[in-house]
LUMNURO-324417 format. One line per 5 residues: number of its first residue (from 1); their letters; for each residue x, y, z of C-alpha. Coordinates in pm, 1 decimal. Example, Ala and Ser with C-alpha at 12.3 -4.5 7.8 and 13.67 -1.06 7.14 Angstrom:
<atoms>
1> AS> 1230.0/-450.0/780.0  1367.0/-106.0/714.0
</atoms>
This chain:
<atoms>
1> XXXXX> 6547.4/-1558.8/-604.2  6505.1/-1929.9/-551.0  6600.6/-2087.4/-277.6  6849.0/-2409.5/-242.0  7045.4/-2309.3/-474.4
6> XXXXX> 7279.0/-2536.7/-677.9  7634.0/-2449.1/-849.5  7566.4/-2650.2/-1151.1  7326.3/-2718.0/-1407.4  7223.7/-2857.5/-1720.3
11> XXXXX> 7125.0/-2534.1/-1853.7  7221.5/-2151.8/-1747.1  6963.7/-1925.2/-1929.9  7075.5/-1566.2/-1951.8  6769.2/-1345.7/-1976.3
16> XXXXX> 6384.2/-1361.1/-1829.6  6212.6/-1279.6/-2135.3  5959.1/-1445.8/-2273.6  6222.3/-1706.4/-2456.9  6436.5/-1685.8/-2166.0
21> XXXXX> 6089.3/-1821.1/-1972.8  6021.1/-2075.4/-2237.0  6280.5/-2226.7/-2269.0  6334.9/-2316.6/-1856.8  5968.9/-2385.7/-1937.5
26> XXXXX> 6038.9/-2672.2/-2181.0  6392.3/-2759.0/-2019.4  6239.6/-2835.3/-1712.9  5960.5/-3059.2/-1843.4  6289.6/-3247.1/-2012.2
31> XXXXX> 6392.6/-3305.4/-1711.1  6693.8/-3083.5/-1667.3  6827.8/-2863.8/-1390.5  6796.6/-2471.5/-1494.9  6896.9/-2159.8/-1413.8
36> XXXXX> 6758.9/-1836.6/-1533.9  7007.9/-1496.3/-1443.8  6761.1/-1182.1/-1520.1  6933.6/-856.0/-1540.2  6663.3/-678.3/-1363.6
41> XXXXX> 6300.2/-795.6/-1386.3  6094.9/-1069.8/-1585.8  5949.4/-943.6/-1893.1  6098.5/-589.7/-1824.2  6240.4/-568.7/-2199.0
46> XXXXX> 6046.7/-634.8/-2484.8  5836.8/-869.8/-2295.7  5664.2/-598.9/-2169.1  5667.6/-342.8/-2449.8  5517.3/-557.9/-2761.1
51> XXXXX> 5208.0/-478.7/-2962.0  4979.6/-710.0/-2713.9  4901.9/-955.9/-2962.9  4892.0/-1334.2/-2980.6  4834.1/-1351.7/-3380.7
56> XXXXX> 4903.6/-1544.4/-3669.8  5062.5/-1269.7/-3867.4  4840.8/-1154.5/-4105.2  5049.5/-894.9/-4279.6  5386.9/-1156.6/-4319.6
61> XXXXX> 5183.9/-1337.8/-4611.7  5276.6/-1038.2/-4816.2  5628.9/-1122.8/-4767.1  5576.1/-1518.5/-4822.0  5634.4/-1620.6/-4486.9
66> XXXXX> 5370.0/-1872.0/-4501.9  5510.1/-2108.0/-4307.0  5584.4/-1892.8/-3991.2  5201.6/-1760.2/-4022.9  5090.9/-2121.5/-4001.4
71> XXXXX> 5319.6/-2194.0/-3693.9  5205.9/-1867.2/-3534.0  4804.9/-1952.0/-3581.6  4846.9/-2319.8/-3447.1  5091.2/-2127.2/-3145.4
76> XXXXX> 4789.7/-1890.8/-3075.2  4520.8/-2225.3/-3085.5  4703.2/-2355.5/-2881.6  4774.1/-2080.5/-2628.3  4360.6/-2002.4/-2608.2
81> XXXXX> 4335.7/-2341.9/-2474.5  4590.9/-2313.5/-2216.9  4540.4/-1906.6/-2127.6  4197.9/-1850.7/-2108.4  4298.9/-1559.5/-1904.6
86> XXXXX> 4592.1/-1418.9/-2077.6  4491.2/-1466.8/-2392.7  4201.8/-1389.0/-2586.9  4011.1/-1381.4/-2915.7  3921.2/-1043.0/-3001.6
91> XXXXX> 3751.9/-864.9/-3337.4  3975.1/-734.7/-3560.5  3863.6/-448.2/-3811.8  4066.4/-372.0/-4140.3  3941.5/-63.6/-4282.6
96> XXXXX> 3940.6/-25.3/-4638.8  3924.8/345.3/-4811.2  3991.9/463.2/-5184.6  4312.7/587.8/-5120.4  4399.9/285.2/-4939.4
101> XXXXX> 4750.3/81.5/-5068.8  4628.2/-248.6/-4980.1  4280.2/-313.0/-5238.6  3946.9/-525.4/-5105.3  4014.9/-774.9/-5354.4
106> XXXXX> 4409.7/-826.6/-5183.8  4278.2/-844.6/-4832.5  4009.5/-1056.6/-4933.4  4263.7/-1318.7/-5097.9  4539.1/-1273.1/-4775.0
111> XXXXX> 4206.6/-1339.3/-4539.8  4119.1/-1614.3/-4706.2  4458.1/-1772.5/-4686.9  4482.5/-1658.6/-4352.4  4165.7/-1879.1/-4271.0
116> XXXXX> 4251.4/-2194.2/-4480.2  4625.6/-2186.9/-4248.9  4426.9/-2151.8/-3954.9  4225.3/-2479.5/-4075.9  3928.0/-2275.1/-4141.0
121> XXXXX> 3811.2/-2331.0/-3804.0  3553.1/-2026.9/-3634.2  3860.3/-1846.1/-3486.7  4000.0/-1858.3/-3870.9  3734.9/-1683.6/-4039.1
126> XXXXX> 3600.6/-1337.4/-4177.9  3368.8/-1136.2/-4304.1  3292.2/-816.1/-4455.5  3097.9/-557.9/-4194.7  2762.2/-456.5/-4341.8
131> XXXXX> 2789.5/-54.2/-4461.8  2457.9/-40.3/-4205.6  2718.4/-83.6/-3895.0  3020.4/112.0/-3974.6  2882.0/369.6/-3779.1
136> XXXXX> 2907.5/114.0/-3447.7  3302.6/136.5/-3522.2  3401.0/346.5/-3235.0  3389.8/649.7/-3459.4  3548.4/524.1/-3767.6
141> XXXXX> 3605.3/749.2/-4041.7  3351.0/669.8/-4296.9  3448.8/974.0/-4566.3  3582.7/711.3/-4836.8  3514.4/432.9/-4653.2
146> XXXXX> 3428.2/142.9/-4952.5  3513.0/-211.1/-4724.1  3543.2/-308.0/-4394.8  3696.5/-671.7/-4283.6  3698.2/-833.3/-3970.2
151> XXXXX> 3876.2/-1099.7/-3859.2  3998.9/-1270.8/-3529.8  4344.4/-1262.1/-3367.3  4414.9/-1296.6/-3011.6  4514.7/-1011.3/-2775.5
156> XXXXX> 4712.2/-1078.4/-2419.8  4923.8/-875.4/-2125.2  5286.6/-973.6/-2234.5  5425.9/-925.5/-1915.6  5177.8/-1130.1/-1728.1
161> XXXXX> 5178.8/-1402.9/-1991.4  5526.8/-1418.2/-1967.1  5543.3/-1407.5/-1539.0  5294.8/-1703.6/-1560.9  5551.4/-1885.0/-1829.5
166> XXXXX> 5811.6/-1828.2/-1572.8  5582.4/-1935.0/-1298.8  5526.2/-2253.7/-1490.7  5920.2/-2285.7/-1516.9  6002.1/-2249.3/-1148.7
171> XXXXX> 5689.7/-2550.1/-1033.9  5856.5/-2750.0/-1241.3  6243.0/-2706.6/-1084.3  6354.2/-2390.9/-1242.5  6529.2/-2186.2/-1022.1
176> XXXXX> 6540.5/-1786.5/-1112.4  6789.9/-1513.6/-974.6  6743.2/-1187.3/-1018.0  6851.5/-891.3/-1057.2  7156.3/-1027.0/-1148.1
181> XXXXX> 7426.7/-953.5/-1365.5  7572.7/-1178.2/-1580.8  7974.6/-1068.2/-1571.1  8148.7/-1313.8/-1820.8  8163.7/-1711.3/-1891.6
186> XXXXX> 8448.3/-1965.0/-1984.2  8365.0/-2233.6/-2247.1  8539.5/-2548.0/-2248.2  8477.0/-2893.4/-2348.9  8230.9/-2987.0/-2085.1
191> XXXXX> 8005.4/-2659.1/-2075.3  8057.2/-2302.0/-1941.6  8207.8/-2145.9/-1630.6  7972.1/-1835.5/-1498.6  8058.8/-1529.5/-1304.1
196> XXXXX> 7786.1/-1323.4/-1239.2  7651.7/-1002.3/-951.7  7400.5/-1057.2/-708.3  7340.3/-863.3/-408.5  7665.0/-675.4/-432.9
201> XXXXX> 7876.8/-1005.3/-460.5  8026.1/-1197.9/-751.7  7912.1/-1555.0/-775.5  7995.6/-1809.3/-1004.7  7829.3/-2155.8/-1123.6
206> XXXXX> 7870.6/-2436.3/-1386.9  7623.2/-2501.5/-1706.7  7667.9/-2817.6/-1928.3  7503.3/-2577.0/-2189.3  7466.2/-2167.3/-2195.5
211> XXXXX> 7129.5/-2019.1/-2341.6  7185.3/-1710.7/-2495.3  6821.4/-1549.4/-2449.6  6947.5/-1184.3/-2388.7  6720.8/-1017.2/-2673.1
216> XXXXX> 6853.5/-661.7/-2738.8  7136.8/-768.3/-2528.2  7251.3/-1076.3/-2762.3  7514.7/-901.9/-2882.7  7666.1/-805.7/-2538.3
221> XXXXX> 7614.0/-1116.6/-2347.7  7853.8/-1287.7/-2656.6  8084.2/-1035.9/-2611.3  8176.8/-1141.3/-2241.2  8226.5/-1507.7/-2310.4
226> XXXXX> 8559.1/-1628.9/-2387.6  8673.6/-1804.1/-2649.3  8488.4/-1573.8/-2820.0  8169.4/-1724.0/-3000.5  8060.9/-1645.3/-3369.8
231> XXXXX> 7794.3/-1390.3/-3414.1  7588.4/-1324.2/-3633.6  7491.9/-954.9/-3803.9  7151.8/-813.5/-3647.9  6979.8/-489.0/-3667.3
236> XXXXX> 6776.9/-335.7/-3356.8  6477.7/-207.5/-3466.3  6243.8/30.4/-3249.9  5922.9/7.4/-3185.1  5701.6/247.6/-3008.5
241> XXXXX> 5345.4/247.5/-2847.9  5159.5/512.9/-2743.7  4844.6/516.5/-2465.9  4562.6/789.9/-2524.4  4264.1/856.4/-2344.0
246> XXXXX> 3959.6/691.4/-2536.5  3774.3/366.9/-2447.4  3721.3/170.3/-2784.6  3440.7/-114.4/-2763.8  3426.9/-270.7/-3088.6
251> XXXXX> 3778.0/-453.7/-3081.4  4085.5/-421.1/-3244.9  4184.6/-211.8/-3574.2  4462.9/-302.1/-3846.5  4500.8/36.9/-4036.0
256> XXXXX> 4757.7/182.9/-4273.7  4981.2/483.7/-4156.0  4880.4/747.6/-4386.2  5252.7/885.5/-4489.3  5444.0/523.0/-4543.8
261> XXXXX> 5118.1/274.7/-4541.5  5254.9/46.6/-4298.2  5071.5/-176.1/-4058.0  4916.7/28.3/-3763.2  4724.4/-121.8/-3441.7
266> XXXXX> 4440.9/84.5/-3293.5  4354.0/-113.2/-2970.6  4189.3/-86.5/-2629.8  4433.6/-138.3/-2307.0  4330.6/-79.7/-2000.6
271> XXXXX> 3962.5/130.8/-2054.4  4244.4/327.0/-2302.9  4348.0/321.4/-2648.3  4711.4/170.3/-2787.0  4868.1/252.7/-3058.6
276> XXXXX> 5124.7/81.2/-3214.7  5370.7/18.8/-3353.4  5687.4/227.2/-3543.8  6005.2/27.9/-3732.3  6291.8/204.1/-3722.5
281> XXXXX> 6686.9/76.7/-3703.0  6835.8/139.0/-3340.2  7234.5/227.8/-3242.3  7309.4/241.8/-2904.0  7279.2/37.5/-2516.8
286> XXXXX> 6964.9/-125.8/-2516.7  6878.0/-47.5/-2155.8  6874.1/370.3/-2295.2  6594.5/311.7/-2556.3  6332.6/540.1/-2510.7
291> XXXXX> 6033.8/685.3/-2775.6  6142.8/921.8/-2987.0  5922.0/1280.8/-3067.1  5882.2/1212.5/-3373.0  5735.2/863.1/-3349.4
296> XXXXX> 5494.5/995.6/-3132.2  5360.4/1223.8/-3376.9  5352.5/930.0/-3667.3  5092.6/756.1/-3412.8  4891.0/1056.8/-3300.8
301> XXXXX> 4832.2/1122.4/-3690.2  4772.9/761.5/-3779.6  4543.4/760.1/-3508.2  4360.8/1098.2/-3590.9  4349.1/1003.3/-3944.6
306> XXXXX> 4096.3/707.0/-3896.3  3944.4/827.3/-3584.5  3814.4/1195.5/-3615.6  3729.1/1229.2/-3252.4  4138.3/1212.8/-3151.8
311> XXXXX> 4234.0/1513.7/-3429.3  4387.5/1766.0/-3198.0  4483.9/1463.1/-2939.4  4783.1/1581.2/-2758.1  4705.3/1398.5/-2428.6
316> XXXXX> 4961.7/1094.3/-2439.4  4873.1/894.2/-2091.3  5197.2/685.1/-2123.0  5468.4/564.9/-2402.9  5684.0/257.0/-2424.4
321> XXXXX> 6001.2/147.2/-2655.5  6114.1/-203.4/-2757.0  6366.5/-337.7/-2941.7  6314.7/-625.4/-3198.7  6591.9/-838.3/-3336.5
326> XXXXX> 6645.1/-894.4/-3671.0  6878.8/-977.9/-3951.8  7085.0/-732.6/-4070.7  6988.6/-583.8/-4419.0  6943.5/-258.1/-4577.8
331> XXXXX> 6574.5/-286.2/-4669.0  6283.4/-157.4/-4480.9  6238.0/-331.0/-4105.9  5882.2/-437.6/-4258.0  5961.5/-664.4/-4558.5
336> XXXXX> 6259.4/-831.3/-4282.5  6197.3/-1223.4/-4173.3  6084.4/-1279.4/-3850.7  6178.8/-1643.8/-3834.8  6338.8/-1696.2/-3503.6
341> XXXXX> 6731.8/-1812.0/-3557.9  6860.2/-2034.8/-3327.0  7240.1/-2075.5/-3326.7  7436.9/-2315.7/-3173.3  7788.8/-2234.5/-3145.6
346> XXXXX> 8031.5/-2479.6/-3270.8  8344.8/-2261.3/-3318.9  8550.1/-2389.6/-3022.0  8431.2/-2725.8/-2987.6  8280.0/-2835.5/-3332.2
351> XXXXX> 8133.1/-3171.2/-3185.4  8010.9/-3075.7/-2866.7  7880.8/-2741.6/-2857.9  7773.7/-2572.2/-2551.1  7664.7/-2230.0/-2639.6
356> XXXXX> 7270.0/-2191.8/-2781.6  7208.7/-1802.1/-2877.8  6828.1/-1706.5/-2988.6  6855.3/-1429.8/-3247.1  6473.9/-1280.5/-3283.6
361> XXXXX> 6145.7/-1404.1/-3206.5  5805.0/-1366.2/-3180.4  5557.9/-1342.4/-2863.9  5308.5/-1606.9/-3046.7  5578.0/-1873.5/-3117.1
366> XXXXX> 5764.9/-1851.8/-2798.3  5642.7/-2220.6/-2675.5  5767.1/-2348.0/-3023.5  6094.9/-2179.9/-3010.3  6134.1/-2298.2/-2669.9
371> XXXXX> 6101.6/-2684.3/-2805.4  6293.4/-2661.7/-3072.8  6547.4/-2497.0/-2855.0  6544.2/-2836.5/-2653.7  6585.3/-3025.9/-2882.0
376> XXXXX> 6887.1/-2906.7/-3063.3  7025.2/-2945.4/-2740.6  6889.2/-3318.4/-2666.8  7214.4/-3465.7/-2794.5  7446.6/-3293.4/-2592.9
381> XXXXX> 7233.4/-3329.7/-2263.6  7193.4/-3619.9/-2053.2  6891.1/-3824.9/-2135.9  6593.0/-3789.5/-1892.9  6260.2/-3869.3/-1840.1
386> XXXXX> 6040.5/-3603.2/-1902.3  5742.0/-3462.8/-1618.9  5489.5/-3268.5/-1881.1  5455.2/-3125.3/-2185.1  5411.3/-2773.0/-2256.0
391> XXXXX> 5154.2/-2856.7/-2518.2  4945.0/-2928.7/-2169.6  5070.2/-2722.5/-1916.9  4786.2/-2455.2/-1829.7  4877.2/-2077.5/-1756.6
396> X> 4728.6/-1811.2/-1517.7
</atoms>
């Protein structure tokens, strides 16, 4: 918790997640005074429980989200330069077989689209690994094997990344309290009256303008502010990771789940092997998510199918369960937009909202999101001179 505390703010940011982070990150350089409430730890949702990756989004070209890839590969540019530590460019392998969905001449056309976004620069390009050094691919399958890509995407530790975000946030004024519990709001006119728990006590404080960065917790945060706000229709949608033993050297591999042929990460963590990730729609309290049996399995197979050494693997080290938002629909999680929504309530006061809720988003684009979060609000805040930019602002 910081110390000094105020009892009002420009901004009061309700949940430490990465977003949450980014946007007292970019609020602060603005400026403006900031409060972040965190329920119980930063980065303790999905913050801590994503796939690991700072990437452009290779696979969302086959859904035409073109524009998103090219804001996620200038994001994860961008981030190399100013995470050395956190984040990093790692070899990506995309194993090709007769049976597979996805044909060599398809990948070959998405990777080269892939590197013209990326502005063809090193970081942006591929290749095709010669058939003389499959056999260097930490035990690849080679039965069937016709094609094997490689490309470069960036790996990171979420949680740490988004600690040092938060880090970044409080240097520059933010002030953090947690765990605390936010209890309910008032919106008026002016901004937003705030009751929340901390220490065993109910305390209360003022906000010009509420950020609604709960994640799986959107919903509920909405539900305890009064007048009730607008929201809008989402779907959680699970996602689960599995850590085996196995150290793999080679980098990172993109493969296809053998029963449904969606995306599947094969990564090293930790002098261990993740795997990652499952899609399907969650009902219930956030905070009870946990992986499912039967997700498990799905990953042990995927991972056994391409990697003959793990056949028989029943030795799971450690699991983990996140929740993604996304828009409500009855199609599969995969072919879903991932295009961060950022909604600024104007039911009660239609020319001066004060009430910002982030539906979605990605680890990659959280900086972005974060300034374009600021400035939807820059005409309802007090004008100030900003102290950085967090196009500069280095992270360890």
């Amino acid at each position: 918790m910081s110390n000094n505390l105020s009892n009002t703010y420009d901004l009061v940011i309700i949940g430490g997640g990465i977003h949450g982070a980014g946007i007292a990150q970019a609020a602060a350089v603005h400026g403006w005074s900031v409060l972040v409430l965190e329920q119980t730890d930063i980065a303790s949702g999905t913050s801590s429980r994503s796939s690991k990756l700072i990437h452009g989004g290779l696979r969302y070209l086959e859904s035409g989200q073109i524009s998103l890839v090219r804001e996620c590969l200038n994001e994860r540019a961008l981030l190399l330069k100013l995470a050395p530590q956190l984040v990093q460019l790692k070899p990506f392998h995309i194993p090709v077989y007769r049976h597979t969905q996805r044909r060599p001449w398809q990948l070959q056309v998405g990777l080269s689209l892939y590197a013209l976004l990326g502005g063809l620069q090193s970081a942006a390009r591929f290749r095709r690994v010669p058939q003389s050094q499959w056999n260097n691919l930490d035990g690849l399958e080679t039965t069937g094997l016709q094609t094997v890509f490689q490309y470069y995407d960036a790996q990171t530790d979420d949680a740490a990344l988004t600690r040092a975000v938060m880090r970044s946030a409080q240097e520059l004024g933010a002030q953090l309290i947690m765990p605390a519990t936010f209890i309910a709001a008032q919106s008026h006119a002016q901004g937003s009256s705030i009751e929340y728990r901390y220490n065993g006590e109910i305390k209360t404080c003022n906000a010009s303008v509420l950020v609604n960065a709960g994640g799986p917790w959107v919903q509920q945060v909405l539900s305890r502010i009064t007048p009730a706000p607008t929201q809008r229709k989402i779907d959680l949608v699970q996602g689960t990771h599995i850590v085996v033993p196995g150290k793999l050297t080679q980098g990172i591999y993109y493969v296809e789940a053998p029963t449904d042929g969606r995306a599947v990460f094969v990564m090293p963590w930790k002098d261990n092997t993740l795997v990652g990730t499952t899609e399907s729609v969650y009902h219930g309290d956030p905070g009870e998510v946990k992986p499912l049996p039967q997700e498990q399995a799905y990953l042990l197979q995927t991972l056994a199918h391409y990697f003959p050494q793990h056949r028989g693997q029943q030795n799971i080290l450690s699991t983990t369960a996140g929740l993604r938002v996304l828009p409500a629909d009855e199609g599969a999680a995969f072919s879903r937009s991932r295009e961060t929504i950022l909604h600024l309530d104007r039911s009660d006061h239609p020319n001066n909202a004060r009430l910002l809720t982030v539906y979605g988003g990605k680890l990659t684009t959280y900086r972005l999101t974060a300034e374009r979060v600021v400035a939807r609000l820059a005409g309802v805040l007090p004008r100030r001179k900003a102290v950085a930019d967090t196009r500069q602002l280095r992270l360890s």
